[in-house]
C-alpha positions in Angstrom: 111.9 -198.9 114.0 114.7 -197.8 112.1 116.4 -200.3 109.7 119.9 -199.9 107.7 119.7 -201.3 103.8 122.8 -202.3 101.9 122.2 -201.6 98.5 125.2 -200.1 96.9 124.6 -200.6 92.7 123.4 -201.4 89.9 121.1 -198.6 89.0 118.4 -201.5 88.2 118.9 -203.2 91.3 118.6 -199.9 92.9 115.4 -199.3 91.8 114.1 -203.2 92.2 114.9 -202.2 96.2 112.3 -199.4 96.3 109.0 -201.1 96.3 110.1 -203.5 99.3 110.4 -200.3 101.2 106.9 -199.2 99.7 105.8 -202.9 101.5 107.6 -201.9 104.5 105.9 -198.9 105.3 102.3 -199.7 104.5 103.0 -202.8 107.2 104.7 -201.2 109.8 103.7 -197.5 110.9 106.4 -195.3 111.4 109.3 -197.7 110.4 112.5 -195.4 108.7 115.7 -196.2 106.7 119.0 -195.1 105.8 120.6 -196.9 103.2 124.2 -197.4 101.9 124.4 -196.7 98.0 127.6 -196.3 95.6 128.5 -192.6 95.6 126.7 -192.5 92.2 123.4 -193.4 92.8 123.2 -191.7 95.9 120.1 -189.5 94.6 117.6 -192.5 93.6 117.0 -193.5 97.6 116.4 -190.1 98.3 113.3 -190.1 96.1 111.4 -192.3 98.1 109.5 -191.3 101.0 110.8 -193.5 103.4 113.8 -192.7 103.4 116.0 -190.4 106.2 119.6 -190.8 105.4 121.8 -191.8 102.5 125.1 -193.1 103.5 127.1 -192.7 100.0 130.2 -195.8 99.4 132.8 -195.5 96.9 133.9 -198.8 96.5 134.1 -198.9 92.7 136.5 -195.8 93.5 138.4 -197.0 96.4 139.5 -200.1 94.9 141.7 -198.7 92.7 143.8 -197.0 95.1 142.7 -199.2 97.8 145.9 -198.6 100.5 146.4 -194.5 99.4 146.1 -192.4 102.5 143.2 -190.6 100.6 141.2 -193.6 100.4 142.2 -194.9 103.7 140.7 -191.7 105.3 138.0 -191.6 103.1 137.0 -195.3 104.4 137.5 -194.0 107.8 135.2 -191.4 107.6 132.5 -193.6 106.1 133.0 -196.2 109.0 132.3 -192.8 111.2 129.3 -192.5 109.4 127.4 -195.4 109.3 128.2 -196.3 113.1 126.8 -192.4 114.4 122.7 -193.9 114.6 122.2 -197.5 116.5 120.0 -199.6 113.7 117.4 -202.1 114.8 118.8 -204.2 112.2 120.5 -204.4 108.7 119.0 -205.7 105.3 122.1 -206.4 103.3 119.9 -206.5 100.0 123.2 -206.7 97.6 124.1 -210.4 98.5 127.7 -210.1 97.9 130.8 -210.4 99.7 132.1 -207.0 99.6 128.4 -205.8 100.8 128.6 -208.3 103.7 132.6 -208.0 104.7 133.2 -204.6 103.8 129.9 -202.6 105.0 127.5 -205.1 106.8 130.0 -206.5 109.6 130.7 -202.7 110.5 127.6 -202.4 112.0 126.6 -203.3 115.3 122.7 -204.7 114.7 121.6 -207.8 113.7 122.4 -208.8 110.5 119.7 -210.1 107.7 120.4 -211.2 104.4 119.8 -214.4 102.1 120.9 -217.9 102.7 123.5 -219.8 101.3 121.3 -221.3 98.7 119.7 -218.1 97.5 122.3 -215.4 97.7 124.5 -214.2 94.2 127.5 -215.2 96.7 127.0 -218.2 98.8 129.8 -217.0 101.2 128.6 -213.6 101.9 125.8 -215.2 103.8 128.1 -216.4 106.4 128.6 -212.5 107.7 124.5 -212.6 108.8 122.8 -213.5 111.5 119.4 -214.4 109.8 119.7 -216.0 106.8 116.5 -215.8 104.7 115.5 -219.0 101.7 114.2 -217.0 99.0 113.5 -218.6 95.5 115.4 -217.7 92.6 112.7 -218.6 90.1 110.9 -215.3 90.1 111.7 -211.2 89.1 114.3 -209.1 91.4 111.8 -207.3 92.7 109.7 -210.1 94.6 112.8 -211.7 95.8 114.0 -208.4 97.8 110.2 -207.9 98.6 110.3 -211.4 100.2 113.9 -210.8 101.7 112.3 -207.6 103.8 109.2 -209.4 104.2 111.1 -212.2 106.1 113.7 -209.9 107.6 111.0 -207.5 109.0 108.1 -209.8 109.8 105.5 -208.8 108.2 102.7 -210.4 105.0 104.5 -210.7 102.1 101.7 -209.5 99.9 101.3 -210.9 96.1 100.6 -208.2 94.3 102.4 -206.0 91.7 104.4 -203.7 94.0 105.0 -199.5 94.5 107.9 -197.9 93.3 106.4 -194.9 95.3 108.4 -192.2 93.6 106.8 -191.1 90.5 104.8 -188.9 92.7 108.1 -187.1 93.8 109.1 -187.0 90.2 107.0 -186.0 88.0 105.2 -183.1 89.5 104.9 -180.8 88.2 105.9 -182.0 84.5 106.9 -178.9 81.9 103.3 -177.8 79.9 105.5 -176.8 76.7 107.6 -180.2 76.2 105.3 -181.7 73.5 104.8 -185.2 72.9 108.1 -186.8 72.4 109.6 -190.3 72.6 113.1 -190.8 74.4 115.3 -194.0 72.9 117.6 -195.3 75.1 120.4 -196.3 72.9 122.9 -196.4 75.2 124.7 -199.7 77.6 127.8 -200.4 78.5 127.8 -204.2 77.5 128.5 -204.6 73.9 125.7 -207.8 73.5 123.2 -205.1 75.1 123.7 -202.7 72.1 121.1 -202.6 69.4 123.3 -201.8 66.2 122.9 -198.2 65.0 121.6 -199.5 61.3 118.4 -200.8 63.2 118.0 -197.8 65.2 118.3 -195.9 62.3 115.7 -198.1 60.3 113.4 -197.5 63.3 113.8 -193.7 63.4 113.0 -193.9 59.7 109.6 -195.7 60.0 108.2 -193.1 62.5 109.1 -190.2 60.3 105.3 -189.5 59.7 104.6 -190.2 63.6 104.5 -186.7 64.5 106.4 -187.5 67.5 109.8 -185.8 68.1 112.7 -188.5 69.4 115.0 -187.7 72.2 118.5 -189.2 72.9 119.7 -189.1 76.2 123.4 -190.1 76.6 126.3 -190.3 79.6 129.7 -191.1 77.8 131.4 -189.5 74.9 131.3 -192.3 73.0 127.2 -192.7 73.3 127.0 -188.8 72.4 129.0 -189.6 69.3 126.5 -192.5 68.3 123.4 -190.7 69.3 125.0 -187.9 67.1 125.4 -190.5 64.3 121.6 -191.8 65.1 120.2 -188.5 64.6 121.9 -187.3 61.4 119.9 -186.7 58.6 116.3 -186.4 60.9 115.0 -182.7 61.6 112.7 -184.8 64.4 115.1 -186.2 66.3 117.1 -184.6 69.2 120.6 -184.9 70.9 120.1 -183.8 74.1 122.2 -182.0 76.0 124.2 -183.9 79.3 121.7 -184.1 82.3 121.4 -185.3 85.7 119.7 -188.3 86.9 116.9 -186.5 88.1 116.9 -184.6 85.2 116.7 -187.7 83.3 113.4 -189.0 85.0 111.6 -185.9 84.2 112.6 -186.5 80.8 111.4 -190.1 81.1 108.1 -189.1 83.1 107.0 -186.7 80.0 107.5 -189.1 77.4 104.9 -191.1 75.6 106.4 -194.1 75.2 110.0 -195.6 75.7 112.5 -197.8 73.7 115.0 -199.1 75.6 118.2 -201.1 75.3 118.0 -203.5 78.6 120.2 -200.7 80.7 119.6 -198.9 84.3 117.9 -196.1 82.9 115.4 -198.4 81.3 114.3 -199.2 84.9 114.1 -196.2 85.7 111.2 -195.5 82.8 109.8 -199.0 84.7 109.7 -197.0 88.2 108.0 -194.0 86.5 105.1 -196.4 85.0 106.2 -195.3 81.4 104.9 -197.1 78.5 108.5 -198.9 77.3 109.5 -201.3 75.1 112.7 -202.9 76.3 115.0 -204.7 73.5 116.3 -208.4 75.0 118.7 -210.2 73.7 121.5 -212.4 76.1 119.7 -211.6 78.9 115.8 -213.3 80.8 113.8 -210.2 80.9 111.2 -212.8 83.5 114.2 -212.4 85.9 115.6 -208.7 85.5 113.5 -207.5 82.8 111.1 -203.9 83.4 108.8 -204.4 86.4 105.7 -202.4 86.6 102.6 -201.1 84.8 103.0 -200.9 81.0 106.2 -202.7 80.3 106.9 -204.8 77.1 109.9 -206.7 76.7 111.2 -207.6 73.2 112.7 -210.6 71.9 114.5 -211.8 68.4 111.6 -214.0 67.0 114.6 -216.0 65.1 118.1 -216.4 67.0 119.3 -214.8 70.9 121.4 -211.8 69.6 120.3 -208.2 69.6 121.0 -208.2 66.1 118.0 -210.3 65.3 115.4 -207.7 66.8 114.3 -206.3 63.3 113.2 -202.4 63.1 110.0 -203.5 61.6 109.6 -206.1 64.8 110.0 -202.9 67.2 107.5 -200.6 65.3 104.7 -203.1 65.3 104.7 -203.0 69.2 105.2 -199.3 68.8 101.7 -198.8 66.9 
């Protein structure tokens, strides 16, 4: 059986697809898929082992200049692409319009996807032709677990799934990195940001860790506040720019994580790393870190990030 998944972005909700896949294969010998992800993200599928193709999108790019004859070709060639292997079906996991309209309909399999009472957009479940009830009460990850559970017909099973790629990661890890932490400081939603004074505070009560701190960064502006972060502190590091996969090993060899709630936080989740994830706006039951080892925090007075005290984050730390 070979199955087609539509799952273009976020980073987290990348990573939330991967253990349904780990489901997949343990139920049904042999089954393969090719998934269509945002040009971005185009290496995290590839890291797991049941995957044959990636189909990269560039929708975030093409809407800009959505008419240009650039992006007009460029659409072209994508349709080429995705229509060149017949599917046995599709799992449009992204539950949105432009994953149904714009990339689902262009394939000629049946079509599986939520119904119109579970899916993020109630008219994106109109392009399917199995439409799947699936509870929104519960993480990400079950819901997609269920969704290709129901799709493929097979037991959904109740247990904490596989990310199945820290395997493919992490081996072999570098023997001369140390023992380090990595803070990821970085998001691009400004009620996501932990304020630099509490990072700061935080740095400052592990000075007599031992531990060296690593700041990972994408932007120029989060280089210019890790830079700030790490003034003053002979133990903490600025790291140069890195890839994504580059990234995980840096992640995999860590002792233990802090994390604003971001993609790359799931990514720490995938890789089983001890990381404490700082929640503010946002449910961490719903979309928090999934997996072994994961501990969300919480203001213990107010709902802003603000009120997550340094001294709140290094009592989970020891």
């Amino acid at each position: 059986m070979h199955v087609l998944i539509i799952k273009t972005s976020s980073m987290g909700d990348i990573l939330h697809t991967l253990p349904a896949l780990t489901d997949a294969i343990q139920s049904i010998p042999g089954i393969r898929f090719d998934w269509v992800v945002e040009e971005s993200f185009s290496p995290i599928p590839t890291w797991h082992p049941a995957v044959d193709r990636v189909i990269p999108v560039a929708i975030r790019r093409w809407r800009k200049n959505w008419f240009s004859q650039i992006t007009r070709q460029q659409r072209g060639n994508f349709k080429a692409t995705i229509q060149q292997r017949t599917y046995d079906l599709v799992i449009d996991a992204q539950g949105l319009i432009k994953s149904a309209a714009l990339i689902t309909r262009l394939v000629k399999a049946s079509k599986h996807g939520q119904c119109y009472k579970s899916i993020r957009e109630p008219l994106a479940s109109f392009f399917y032709n199995y439409r799947h009830k699936i509870s929104k009460q519960q993480h990400a990850v079950e819901r997609i677990r269920q969704l290709f559970a129901k799709s493929l017909k097979y037991k959904y099973q109740n247990s904490t799934g596989d990310y199945a790629i820290a395997e493919y990661l992490l081996s072999p890890l570098p023997s001369d990195a140390g023992q380090y932490m990595v803070f990821l400081h970085a998001t691009a939603r400004p009620n996501k940001k932990w304020p630099e004074k509490n990072w700061r505070e935080l740095i400052h009560l592990l000075k007599n860790r031992g531990l060296k701190i690593k700041l990972p960064w994408g932007m120029e502006s989060e280089r210019l506040s890790a830079l700030r972060l790490a003034a003053g502190f002979t133990y903490v590091e600025v790291l140069p720019p890195l890839t994504l996969r580059q990234v995980a090993m840096l992640l995999g060899g860590a002792t233990i994580v802090v994390s604003v709630d971001t993609g790359l936080s799931h990514l720490a989740a995938a890789l089983n790393k001890p990381n404490i994830t700082l929640f503010g706006p946002t449910d961490p039951g719903l979309v928090g870190g999934y997996g072994k080892n994961q501990c969300p925090c919480l203001p213990l007075v107010g709902n802003t990030m603000k009120d997550i005290s340094a001294e709140q984050v290094y009592s989970l730390l020891q």
